[in-house]
C-alpha positions in Angstrom: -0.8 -8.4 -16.9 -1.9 -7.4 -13.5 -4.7 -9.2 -12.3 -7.2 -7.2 -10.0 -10.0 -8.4 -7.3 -12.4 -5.3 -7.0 -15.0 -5.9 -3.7 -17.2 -3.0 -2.7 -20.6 -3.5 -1.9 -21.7 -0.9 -4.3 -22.5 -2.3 -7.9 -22.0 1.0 -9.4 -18.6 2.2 -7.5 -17.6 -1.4 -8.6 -18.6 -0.7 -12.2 -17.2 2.6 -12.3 -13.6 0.8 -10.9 -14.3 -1.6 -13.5 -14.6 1.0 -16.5 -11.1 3.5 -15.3 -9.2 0.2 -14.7 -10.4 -1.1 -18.4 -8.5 1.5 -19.8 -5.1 0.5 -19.2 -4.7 -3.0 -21.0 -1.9 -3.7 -18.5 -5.0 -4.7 -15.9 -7.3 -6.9 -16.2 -10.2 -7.2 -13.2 -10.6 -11.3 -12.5 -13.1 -10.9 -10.2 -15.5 -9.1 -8.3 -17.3 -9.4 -4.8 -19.7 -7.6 -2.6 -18.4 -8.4 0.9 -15.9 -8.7 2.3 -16.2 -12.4 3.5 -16.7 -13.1 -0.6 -13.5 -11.7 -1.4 -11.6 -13.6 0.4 -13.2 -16.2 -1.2 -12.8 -14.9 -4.9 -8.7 -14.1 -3.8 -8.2 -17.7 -3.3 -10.1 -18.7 -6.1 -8.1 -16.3 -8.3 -5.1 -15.7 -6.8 -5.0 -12.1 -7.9 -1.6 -9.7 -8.1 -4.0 -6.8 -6.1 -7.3 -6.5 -4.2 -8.8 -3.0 -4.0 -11.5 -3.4 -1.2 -13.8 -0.9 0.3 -13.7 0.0 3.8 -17.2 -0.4 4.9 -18.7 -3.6 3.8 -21.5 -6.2 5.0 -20.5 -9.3 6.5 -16.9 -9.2 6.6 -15.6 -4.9 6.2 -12.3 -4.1 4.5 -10.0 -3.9 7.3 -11.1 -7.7 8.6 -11.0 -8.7 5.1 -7.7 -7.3 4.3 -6.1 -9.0 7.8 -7.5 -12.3 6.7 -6.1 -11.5 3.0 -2.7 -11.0 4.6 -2.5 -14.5 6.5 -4.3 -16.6 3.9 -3.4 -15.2 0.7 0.3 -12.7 1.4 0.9 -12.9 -2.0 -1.4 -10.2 -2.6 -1.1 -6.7 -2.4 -4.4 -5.0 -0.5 -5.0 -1.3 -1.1 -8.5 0.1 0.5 -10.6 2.3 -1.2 -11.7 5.1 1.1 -13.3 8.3 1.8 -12.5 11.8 3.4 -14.4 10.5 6.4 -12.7 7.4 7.4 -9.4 8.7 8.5 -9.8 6.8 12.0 -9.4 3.6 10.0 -5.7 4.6 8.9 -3.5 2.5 11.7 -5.5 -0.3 11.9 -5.6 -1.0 7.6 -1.8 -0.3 7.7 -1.5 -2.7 10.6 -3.7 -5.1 8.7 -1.2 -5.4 5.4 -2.9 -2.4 3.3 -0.3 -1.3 0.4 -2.2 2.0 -0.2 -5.4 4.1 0.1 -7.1 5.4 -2.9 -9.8 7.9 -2.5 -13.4 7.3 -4.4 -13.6 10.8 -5.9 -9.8 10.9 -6.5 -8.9 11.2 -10.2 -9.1 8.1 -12.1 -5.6 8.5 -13.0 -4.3 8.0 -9.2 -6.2 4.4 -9.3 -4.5 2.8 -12.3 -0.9 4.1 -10.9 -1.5 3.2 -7.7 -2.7 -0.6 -9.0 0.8 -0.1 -11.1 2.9 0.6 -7.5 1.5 -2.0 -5.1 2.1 -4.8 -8.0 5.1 -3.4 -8.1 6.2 -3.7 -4.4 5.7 -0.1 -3.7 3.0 1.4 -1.2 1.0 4.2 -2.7 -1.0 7.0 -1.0 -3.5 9.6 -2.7 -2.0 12.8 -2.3 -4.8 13.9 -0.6 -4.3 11.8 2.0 -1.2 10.7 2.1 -0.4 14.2 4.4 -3.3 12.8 6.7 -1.5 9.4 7.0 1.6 10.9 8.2 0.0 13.3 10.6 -2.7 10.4 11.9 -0.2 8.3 12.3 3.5 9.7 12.8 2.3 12.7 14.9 4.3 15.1 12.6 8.3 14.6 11.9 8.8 17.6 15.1 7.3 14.9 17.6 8.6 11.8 16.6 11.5 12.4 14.9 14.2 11.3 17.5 12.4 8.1 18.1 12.2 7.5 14.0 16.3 8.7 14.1 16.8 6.0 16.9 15.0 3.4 14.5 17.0 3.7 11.6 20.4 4.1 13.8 21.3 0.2 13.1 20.7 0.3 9.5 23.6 0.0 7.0 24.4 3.2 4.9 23.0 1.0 1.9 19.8 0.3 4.0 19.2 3.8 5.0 19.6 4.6 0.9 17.0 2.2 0.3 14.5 3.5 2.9 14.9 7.1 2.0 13.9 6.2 -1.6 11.0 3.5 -0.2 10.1 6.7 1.6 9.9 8.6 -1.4 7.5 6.6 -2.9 9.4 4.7 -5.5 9.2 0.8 -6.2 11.6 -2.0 -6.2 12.3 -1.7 -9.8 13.1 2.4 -9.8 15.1 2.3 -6.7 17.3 -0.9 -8.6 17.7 1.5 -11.4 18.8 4.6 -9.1 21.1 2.8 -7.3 22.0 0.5 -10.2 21.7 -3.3 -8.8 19.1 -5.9 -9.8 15.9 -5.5 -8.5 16.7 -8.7 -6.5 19.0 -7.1 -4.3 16.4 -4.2 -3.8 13.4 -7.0 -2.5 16.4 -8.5 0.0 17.1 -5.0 1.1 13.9 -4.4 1.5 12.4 -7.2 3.7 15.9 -6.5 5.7 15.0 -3.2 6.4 11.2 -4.2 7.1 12.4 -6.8 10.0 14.9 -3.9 11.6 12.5 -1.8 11.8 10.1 -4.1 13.0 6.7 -2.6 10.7 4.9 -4.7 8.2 5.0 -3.2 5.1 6.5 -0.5 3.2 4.1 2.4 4.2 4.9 2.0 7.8 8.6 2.0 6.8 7.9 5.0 4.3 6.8 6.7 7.5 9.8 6.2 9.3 11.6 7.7 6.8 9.6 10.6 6.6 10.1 11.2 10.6 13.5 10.8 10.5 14.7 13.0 8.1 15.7 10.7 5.3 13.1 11.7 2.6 14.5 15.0 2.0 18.0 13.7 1.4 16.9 11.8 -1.9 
């Protein structure tokens, strides 16, 4: 079962939420909040497996809510619910811990797999913006693939396998069955390949293997 925190400030985005994620009876919501200075509170409380959180809150927004979420509470995985307009706030969630971004008028079907990836160690990107992300943040592959080629130069063959499918947007458990080790090994690879590369989580890495090339070779 994976256990969901849902905070937005808006009761009937949160019901809505509520009702798609009800569906699935893989995920259970174990708790709700309207700000983001109460879902920290209700994270600690319920130690749940994800927290989707809104962007723009009162009190305490998503992007300071999700930074505190990281140091108290890393456990977690955060993935912010966004809009078309709030692309400026891209870097600073990703530098913040976020696992994904899910948009509010995406199809309901994204938001339950994309619960399913971040429990799962993956990141996960709407389709709609996941484009956005790479060319907010990344520049496009043309300008910043050297540097990204330079990045990965010091990984092992084995790491560099293990980025390309992180890159591709697959989780621990489908990249220990491609490459056919336990899904141990894949987590140790992983944080390996996190601390080379000095990001903080997998969608900055996913990124870098985007830029340099190594996507396209899965």
């Amino acid at each position: 079962m994976i256990r969901v925190l849902l905070a937005d400030d808006e009761a009937m985005i949160r019901a809505g939420v509520r009702a798609i994620l009800a569906a699935d009876p893989r995920i259970e919501v174990v708790a709700e909040a309207g700000d983001g200075h109460q879902a920290v509170q209700q994270a600690l409380a319920h130690r749940p497996d994800v927290v989707l959180l809104d962007i723009r809150m009162p009190r305490l927004d998503g992007l300071a809510a999700a930074a505190e979420l990281r140091r108290v509470l890393p456990g977690a995985s955060v993935v912010m619910l966004t809009t078309f307009g709030e692309d400026e706030y891209i870097a600073r969630a990703l530098s913040d811990g976020a696992s994904g971004f899910l948009l509010k008028s995406g199809d309901p079907h994204e938001l339950i797999a994309g619960v399913h990836a971040v429990a799962d160690g993956a990141a996960f990107l709407s389709p709609k913006v996941a484009h956005r992300v790479i060319t907010e943040l990344g520049g496009g592959r043309m300008s910043n693939g050297p540097a990204a080629r330079r990045r990965i130069q010091d990984l092992t063959p084995r790491e560099r396998q293990v980025l390309a499918l992180l890159g591709a947007g697959l989780s621990n458990a489908e990249i220990a069955r491609r490459l056919h080790v336990v899904e141990g090994t894949v987590k140790a690879y992983v944080s390996a390949i996190l601390a080379r590369l000095e990001v903080r989580n997998r969608v900055q890495a996913a990124i870098i293997a985007y830029e340099a090339g190594l996507v396209e070779q899965t």
